[in-house]
C-alpha positions as CSV (number, residue, x, y, z in Angstrom):
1,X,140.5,156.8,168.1
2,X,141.1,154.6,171.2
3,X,143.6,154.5,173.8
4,X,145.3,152.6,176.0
5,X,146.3,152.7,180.2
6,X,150.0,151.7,179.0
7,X,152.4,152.6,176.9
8,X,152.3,151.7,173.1
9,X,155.3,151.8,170.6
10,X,155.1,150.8,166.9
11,X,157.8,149.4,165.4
12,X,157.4,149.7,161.4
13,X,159.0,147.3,159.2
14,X,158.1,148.0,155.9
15,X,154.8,150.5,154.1
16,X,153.6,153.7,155.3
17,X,150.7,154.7,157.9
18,X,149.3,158.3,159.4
19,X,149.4,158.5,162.7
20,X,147.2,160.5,165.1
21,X,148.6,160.7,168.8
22,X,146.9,163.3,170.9
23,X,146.5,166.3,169.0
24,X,149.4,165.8,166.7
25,X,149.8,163.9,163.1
26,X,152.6,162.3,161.6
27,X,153.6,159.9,158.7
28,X,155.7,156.8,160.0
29,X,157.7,154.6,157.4
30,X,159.8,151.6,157.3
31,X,162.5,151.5,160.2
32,X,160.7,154.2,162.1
33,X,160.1,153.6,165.7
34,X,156.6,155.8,167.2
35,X,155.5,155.5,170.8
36,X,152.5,156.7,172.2
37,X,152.1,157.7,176.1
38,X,149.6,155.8,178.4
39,X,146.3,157.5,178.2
40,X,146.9,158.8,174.8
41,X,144.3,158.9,172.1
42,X,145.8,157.3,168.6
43,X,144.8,156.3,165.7
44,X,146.9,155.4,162.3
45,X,145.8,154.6,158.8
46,X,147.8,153.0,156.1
47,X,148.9,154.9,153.2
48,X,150.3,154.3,150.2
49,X,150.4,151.2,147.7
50,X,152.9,149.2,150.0
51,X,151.8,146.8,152.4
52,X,152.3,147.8,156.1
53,X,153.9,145.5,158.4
54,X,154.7,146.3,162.0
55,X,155.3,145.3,165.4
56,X,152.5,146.9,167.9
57,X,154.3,145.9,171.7
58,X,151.3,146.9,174.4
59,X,153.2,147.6,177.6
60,X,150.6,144.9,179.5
61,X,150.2,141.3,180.1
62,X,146.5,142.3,179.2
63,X,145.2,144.2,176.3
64,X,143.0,147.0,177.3
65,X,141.8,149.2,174.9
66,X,138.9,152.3,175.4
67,X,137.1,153.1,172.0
68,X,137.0,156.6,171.2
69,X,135.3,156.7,168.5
């Protein structure tokens, strides 16, 4: 787990991943859109035999990230 002081949205192109934001899970799949809220704890994990491919856009000119776990 790790978060973030911005805003992150996941844009999935193709594959499969679990998704951990806050206290909730969810599976994400090809053309799916996620964001997570500033200050959120996340995690994913890809699953399936597909490969994952996505776009990660961090709301910052800087990447800042504070490992949870």
């Amino acid at each position: 787990m790790h978060r973030h002081p911005y805003r992150e949205t996941f844009v999935i192109i193709r594959g499969r991943a679990r998704f951990t934001i806050g206290d909730a899970e969810r599976e994400g799949g090809a053309g799916e859109v996620l964001v997570v809220p500033a200050g959120t704890p996340h995690k994913f994990a890809v699953i399936g035999p597909e490969v994952y491919e996505a776009v990660h856009i961090h709301e910052s000119d800087h990447f800042i990230t504070e490992w949870l776990e």
